[in-house]
C-alpha positions as CSV (number, residue, x, y, z in Angstrom):
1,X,162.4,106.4,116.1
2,X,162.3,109.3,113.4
3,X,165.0,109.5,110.8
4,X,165.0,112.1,108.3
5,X,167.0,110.8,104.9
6,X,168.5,114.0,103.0
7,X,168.7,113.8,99.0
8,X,168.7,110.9,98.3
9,X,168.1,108.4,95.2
10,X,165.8,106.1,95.1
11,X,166.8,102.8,93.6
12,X,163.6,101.0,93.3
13,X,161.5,99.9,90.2
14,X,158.6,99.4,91.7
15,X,158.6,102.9,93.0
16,X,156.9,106.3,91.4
17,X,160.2,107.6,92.9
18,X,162.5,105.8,91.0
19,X,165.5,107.7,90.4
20,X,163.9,110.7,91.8
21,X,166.1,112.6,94.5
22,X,164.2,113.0,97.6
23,X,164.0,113.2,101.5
24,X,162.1,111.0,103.3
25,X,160.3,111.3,106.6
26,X,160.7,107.6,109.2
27,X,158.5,107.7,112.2
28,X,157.7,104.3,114.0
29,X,159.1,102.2,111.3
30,X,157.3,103.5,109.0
31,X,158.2,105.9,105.6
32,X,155.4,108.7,107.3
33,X,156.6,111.3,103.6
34,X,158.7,111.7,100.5
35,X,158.8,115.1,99.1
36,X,161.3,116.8,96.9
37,X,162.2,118.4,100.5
38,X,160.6,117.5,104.0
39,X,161.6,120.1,107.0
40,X,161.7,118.6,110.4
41,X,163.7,118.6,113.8
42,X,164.0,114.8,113.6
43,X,167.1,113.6,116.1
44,X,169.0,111.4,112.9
45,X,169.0,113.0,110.0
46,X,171.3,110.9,107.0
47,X,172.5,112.9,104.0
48,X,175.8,112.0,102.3
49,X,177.4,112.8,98.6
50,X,175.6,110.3,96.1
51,X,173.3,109.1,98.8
52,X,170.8,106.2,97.4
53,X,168.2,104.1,99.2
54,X,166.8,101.2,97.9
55,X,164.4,98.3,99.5
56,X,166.4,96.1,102.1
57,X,168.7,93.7,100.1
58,X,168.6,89.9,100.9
59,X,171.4,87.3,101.2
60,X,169.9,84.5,100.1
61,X,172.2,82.1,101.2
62,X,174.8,82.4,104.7
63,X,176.2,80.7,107.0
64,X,176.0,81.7,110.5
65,X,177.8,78.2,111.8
66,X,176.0,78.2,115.2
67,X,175.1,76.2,117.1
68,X,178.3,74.0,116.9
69,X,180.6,76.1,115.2
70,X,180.4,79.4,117.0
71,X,184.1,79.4,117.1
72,X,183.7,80.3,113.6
73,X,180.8,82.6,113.2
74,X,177.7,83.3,115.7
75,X,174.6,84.5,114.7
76,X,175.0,88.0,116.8
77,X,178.3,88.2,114.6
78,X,176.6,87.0,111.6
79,X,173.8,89.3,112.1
80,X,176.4,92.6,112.6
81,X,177.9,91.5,109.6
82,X,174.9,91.6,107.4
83,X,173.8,94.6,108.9
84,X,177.7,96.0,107.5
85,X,177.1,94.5,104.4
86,X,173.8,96.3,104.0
87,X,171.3,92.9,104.0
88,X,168.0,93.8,106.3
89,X,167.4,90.0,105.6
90,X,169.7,86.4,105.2
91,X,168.6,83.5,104.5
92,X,170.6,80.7,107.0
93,X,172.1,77.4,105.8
94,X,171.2,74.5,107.4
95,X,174.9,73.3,108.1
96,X,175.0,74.3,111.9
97,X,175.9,71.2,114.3
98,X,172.9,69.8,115.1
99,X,171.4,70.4,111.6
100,X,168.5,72.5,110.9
101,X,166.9,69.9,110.2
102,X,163.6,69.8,112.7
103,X,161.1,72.6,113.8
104,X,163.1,73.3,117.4
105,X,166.5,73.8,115.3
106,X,164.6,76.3,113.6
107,X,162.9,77.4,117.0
108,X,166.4,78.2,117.9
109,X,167.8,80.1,115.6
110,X,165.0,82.3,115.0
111,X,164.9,83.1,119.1
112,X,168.5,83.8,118.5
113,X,167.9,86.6,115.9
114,X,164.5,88.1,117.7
115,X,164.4,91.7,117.5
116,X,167.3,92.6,115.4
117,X,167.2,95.0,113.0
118,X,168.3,92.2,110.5
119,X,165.7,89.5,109.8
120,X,167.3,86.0,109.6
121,X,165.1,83.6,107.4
122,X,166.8,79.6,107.9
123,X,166.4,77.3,105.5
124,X,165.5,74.1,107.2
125,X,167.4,70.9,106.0
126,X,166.4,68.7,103.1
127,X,167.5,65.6,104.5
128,X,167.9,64.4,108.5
129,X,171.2,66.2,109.6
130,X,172.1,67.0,106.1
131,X,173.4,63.0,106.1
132,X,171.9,62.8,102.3
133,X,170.0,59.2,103.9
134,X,166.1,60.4,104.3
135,X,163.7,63.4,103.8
136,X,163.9,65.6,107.0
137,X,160.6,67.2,108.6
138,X,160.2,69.5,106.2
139,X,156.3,70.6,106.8
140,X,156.9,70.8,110.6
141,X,160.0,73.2,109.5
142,X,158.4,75.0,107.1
143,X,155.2,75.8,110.0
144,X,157.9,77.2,112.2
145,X,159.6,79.5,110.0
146,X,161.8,77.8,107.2
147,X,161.8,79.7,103.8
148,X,162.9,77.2,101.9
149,X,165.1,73.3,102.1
150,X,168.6,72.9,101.4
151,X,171.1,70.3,102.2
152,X,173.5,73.4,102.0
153,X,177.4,72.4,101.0
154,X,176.6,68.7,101.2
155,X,173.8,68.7,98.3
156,X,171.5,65.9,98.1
157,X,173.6,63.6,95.6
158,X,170.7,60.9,95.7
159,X,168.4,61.4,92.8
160,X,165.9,59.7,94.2
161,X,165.8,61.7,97.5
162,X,165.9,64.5,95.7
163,X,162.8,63.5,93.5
164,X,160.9,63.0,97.4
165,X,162.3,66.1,98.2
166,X,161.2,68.3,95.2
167,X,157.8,66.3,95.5
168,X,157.3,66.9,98.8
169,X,157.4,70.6,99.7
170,X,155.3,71.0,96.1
171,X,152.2,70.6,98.3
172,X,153.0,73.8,100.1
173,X,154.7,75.5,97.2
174,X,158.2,75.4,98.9
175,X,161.4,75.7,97.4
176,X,164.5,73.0,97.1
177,X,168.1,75.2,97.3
178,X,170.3,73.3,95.4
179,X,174.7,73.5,95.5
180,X,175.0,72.5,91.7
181,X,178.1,70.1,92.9
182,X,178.3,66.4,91.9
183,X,180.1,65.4,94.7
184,X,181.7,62.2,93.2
185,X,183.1,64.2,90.0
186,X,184.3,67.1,92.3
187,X,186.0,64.4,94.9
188,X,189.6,65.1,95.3
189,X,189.5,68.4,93.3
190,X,191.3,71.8,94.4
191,X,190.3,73.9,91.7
192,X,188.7,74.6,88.9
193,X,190.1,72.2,86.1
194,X,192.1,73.7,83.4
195,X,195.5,75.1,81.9
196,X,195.9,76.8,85.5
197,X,195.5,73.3,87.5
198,X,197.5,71.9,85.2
199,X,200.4,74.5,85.3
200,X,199.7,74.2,89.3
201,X,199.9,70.4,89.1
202,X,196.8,70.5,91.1
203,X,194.0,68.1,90.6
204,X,191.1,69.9,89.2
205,X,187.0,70.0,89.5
206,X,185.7,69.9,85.8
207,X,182.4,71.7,84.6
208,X,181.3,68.5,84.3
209,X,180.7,68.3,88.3
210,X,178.4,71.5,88.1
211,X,176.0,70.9,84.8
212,X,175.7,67.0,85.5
213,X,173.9,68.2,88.5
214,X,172.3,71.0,87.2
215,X,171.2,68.7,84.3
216,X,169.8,66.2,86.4
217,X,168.1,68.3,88.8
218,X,166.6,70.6,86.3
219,X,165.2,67.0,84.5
220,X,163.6,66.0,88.1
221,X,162.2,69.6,88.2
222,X,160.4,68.8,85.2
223,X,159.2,65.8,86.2
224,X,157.6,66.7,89.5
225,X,156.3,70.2,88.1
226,X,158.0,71.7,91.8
227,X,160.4,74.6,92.5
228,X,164.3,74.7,92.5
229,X,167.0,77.5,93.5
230,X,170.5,76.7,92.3
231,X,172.7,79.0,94.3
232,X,176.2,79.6,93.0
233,X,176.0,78.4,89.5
234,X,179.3,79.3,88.4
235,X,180.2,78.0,84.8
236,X,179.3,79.4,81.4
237,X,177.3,76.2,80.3
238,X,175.5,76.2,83.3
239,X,173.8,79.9,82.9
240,X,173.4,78.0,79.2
241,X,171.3,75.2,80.6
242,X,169.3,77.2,82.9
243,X,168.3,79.5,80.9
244,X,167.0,77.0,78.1
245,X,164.9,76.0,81.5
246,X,163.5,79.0,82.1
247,X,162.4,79.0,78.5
248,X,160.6,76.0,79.1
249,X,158.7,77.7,81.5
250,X,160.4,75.5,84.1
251,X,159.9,76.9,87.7
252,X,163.5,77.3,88.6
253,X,165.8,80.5,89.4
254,X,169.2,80.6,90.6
255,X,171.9,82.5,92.1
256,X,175.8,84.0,91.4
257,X,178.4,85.0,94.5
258,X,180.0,88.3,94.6
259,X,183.3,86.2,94.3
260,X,182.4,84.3,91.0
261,X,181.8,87.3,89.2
262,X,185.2,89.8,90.6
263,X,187.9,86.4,89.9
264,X,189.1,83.8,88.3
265,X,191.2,81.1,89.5
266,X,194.2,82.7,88.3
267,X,193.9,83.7,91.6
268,X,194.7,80.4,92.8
269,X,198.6,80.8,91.1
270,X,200.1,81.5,94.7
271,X,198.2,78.8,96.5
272,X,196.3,81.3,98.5
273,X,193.7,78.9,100.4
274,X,191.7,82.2,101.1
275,X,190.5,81.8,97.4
276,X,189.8,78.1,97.8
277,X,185.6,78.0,97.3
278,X,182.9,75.3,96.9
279,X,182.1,75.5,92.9
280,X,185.8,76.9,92.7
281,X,186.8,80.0,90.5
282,X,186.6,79.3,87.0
283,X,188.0,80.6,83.7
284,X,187.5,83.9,82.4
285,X,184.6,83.0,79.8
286,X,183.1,81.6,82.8
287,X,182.8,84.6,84.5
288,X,181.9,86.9,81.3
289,X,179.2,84.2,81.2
290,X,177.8,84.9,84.8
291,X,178.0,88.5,84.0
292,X,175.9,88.4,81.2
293,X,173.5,86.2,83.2
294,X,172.9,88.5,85.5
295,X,172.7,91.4,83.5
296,X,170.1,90.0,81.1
297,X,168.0,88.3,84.0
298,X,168.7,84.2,84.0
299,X,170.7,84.5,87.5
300,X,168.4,85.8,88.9
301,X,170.1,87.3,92.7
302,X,172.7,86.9,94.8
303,X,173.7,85.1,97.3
304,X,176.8,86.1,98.9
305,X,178.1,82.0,100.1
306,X,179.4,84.1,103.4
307,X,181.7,81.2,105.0
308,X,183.7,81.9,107.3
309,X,186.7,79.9,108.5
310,X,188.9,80.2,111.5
311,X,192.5,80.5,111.1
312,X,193.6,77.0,111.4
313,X,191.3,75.8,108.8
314,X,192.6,78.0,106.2
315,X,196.1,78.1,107.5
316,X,197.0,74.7,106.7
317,X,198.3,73.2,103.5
318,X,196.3,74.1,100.3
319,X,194.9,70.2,100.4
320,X,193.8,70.3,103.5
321,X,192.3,73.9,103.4
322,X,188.6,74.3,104.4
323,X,186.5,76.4,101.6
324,X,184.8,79.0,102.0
325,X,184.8,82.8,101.8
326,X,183.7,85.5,104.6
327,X,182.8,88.4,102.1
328,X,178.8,89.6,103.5
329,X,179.7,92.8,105.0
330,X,181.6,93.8,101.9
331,X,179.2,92.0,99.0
332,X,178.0,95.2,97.0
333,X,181.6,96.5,97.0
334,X,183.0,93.4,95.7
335,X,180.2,93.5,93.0
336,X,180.1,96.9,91.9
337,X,183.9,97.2,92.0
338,X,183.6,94.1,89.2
339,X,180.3,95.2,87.9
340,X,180.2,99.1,87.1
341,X,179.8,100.1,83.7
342,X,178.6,96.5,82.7
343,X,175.8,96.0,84.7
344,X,173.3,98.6,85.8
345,X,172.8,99.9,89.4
346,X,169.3,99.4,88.9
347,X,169.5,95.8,87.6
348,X,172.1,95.1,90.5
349,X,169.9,96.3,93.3
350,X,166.9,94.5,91.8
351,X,169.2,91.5,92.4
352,X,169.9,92.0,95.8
353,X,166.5,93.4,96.6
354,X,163.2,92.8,94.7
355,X,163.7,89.7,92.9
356,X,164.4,87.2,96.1
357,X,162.0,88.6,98.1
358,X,159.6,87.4,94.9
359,X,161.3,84.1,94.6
360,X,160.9,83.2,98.2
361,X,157.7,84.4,98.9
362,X,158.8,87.8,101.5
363,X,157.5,90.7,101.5
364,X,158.2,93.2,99.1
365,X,158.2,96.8,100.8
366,X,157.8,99.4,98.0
367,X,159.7,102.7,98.7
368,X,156.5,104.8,99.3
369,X,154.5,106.8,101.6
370,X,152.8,104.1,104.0
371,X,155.0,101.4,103.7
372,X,157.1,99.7,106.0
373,X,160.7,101.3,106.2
374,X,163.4,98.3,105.1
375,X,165.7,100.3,103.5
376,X,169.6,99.7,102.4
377,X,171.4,103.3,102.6
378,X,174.6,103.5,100.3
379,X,176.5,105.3,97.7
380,X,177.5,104.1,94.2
381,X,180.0,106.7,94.3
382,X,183.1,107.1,96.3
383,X,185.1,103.8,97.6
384,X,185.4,101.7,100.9
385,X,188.5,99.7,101.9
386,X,187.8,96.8,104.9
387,X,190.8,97.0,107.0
388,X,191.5,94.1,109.4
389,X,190.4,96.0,112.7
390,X,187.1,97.0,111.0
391,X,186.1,93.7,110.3
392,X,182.5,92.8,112.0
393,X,182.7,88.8,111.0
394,X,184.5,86.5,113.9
395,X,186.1,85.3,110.8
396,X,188.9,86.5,108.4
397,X,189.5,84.6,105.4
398,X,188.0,87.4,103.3
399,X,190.9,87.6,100.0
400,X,189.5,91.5,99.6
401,X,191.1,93.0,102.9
402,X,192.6,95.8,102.6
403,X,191.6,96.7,99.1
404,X,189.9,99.7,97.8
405,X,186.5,98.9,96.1
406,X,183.8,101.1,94.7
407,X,180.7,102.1,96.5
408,X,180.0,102.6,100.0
409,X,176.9,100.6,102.4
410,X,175.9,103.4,104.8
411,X,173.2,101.6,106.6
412,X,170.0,100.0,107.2
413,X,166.7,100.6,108.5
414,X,164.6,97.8,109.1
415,X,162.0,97.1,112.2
416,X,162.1,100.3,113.7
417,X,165.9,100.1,114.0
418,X,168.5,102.3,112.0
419,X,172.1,100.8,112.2
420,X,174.7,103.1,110.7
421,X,177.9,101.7,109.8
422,X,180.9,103.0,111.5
């Protein structure tokens, strides 16, 4: 494969072509040049107004829902999807039916997603089925390709398992995900809880549900001296707590949806189940809050909580709704449609890009000559609008279909594939 890139802007820190406009020269994979201009007779050649190319972004947290819920999602689907979105690598929850909760589950998936240009990374189950009852096999796991243990949307309410579990995977310096939801505090809530639940006469989920767990699992971090990734904080005095953490020198980083920093659950006024989510929207502070998290570095990435439903379960009455949001192929839009002129592209792309490859120990391919080409083509420029018959995901209940949002994915190159979006 050779693939001449026109013009472009390199997005990437790490890079003595940061924010340099170049072309650069793929042969085999591999970035073969970068000049200021490189003359070939290369078959795909990629130029576009306010091109930019940045290292491959990672998802670090999607579900996939096969096997056992392929009716849903599969992982060919899933995979197209991420490609879409502009992720040359996901990281898979666990919540598949069986579990990923032993080394052939992981087998599995990881046969499923050979040779795509999208690498799919699973997180192999804390617990045995995600049940929440005893530690899973996490070595055996981790030896056959898990990145990192998660009892995905059914976190591990048991402190004590989750003291074995933060224990255990310290010996190979693995990483516990963590859904910052106390489940018995959040049982029989909607929403988020405030004016609007009232107003809704809905019962609501207080903060309370979020930092109680985030309080107790940060406390367990520091006493077993291990790593922890909460994915989807979503309240203001969460980013509060976490970062006092992080002072502490605490090992633990965390991660903010595209969806939790675009809305709020006024959203939620017209009992639209397509905004129903596990942490739910919050209040506006909330989301000023997780903005200026991000921007000043205490979330850390993003994870994009892809979920997706089929149409009976988000058809039904508002009670009875399944959560979840299907947003992967559209994530940067959704961000910098909410994020630009607050945050910088730099900072956001670092987020998607650098930063979880560091937390979770992948490798980080520095846009240079030599290097492996995993690359995410896009524009910051210019706007994209996902119309229902362009939609790569098996699933639909994405609330942003049909609107126009800033910024445009153009593709990916990663393993000696380029995949251009249509």
């Amino acid at each position: 494969m050779q693939v001449h890139i026109r013009k472009a802007r390199v997005i990437d820190s790490q890079s003595v072509h940061h924010e340099k406009i170049v072309d650069l020269l793929i042969e085999d994979g591999v970035i073969k040049n970068i000049a200021a201009t490189i003359s070939t007779k290369a078959k795909s050649i990629i130029e576009a107004k306010g091109l930019c190319v940045s290292p491959g972004w990672v998802d670090v947290f999607a579900d996939y829902c096969e096997p056992g819920f392929e009716h849903k999602e599969t992982i060919e689907s899933g995979l197209a999807c991420a490609a879409a979105g502009g992720f040359t690598d996901v990281l898979l929850a666990p919540n598949t039916h069986p579990a990923l909760s032993n080394k052939s589950a992981i087998q599995y998936v990881s046969a499923k997603a050979k040779n795509h240009a999208v690498d799919l990374h699973p997180i192999g189950a804390a617990t045995q089925n995600t049940e929440g009852k005893g530690l899973a096999e996490m070595l055996d796991m981790r030896e056959y390709g898990a990145i990192a243990f998660s009892d995905g949307w059914k976190p591990v309410q048991n402190a004590g398992l989750m003291l074995k579990a933060l224990e255990y995977v310290k010996a190979f310096h693995g990483t516990i995900i963590q859904l910052p939801v106390d489940a018995t505090l959040a049982e029989g809530g909607l929403m988020n809880e405030g004016i609007i639940s009232t107003g809704l006469g809905m019962a609501g989920i207080p903060t309370l549900a979020e930092t109680i767990m985030i309080h107790r699992d940060i406390e367990l971090l520091r006493y077993t001296g291990s790593r922890l990734h909460i994915t989807g904080v979503s309240t203001a005095e969460g980013v509060a707590m976490i970062r006092k953490a992080k002072a502490e020198g605490l090992a633990v980083t965390c991660s903010v949806t595209p969806y939790h920093l675009a809305l709020t659950d006024l959203f939620l006024t017209g009992y639209d189940s397509t905004f129903k989510v596990s942490p739910p929207l919050r209040g506006e502070e909330d989301r000023q809050a997780l903005i200026t998290g991000l921007k000043e570095g205490t979330i850390d990435c993003i994870a994009s909580h892809h979920r997706p439903q089929d149409w009976d379960a988000k058809s039904r009455e508002f009670e009875y709704a399944a959560d979840g949001m299907a947003v992967q192929e559209i994530a940067f839009n959704i961000l910098w449609n909410s994020l630009n002129g607050m945050l910088s592209l730099e900072r956001l792309v670092e987020a998607m890009s650098v930063i979880p490859r560091d937390i979770f120990g992948m490798n980080i391919n520095e846009i240079k000559k030599g290097s492996k080409a995993c690359l995410t083509l896009f524009t910051a420029t210019g706007h994209h609008t996902l119309t229902l018959n362009k939609i790569v995901s098996a699933s639909h209940n994405d609330p942003f279909i049909g609107q126009k949002l800033d910024g445009k994915v153009l593709g990916i190159i990663n393993n000696n594939t380029l995949h251009l979006n249509k």
